[in-house]
N, C-alpha and C positions, 0 to 999 in steps of 0.2 A: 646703041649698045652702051651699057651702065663702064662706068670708066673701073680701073681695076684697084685693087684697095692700095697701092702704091703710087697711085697718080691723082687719086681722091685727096682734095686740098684741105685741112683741118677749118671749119667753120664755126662760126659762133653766136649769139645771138646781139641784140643793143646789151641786154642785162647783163651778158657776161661779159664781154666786152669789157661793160663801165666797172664791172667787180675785178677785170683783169688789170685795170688802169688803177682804179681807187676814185673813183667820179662815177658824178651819178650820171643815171639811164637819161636821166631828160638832156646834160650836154651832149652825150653821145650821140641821140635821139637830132637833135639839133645839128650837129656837124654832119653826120650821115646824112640831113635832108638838105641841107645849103649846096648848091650845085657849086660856088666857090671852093671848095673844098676840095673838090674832086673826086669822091668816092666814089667807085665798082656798081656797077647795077645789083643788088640784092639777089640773091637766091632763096628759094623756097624748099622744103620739104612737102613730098607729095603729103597734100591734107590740112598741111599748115599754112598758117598766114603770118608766121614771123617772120622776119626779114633775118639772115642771116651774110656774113661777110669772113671773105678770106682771113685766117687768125693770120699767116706770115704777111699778107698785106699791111694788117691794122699794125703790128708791131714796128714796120719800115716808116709808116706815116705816123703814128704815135712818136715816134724817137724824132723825127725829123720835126714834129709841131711843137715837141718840147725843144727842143735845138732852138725857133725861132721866139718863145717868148722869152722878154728882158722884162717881166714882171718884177719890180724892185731896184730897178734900175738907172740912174737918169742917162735918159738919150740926147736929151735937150744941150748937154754940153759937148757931147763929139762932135767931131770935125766930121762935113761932110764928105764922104768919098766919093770920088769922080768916076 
């Protein structure tokens, strides 16, 4: 039984995804395939062979992977924490 238009999760493609971020299709492309990462098994549309991913997912892991880089940063000088 097809789920009802209120419980249907907004999905999206790699493309748009990378247009929703501002990066391109190939890092997306890349993060989405490294099993590191942890990304959702893909969904399909009946006919299609795009891979598509939950839009409120990618937005909680987006904010969280930017949270983690210190791109421009020096690490080298903090103290380690125990």
């Amino acid at each position: 039984m097809p789920e009802s238009p209120e419980t249907q999760r907004e999905m999206m493609t790699i493309p748009k995804l990378a247009d929703r971020v501002g990066k391109s299709r190939t890092l997306i492309h890349r993060l989405a395939t490294n099993p590191e990462e942890g990304w959702p098994p893909p969904s399909f549309r009946p006919g299609s062979s795009r891979p598509e991913y939950p839009v409120d997912w990618f937005d909680a892991y987006w904010a969280e992977r930017q949270a983690r880089i210190t791109q421009g940063r020096r690490t080298d000088l903090e103290q380690p924490s125990e």
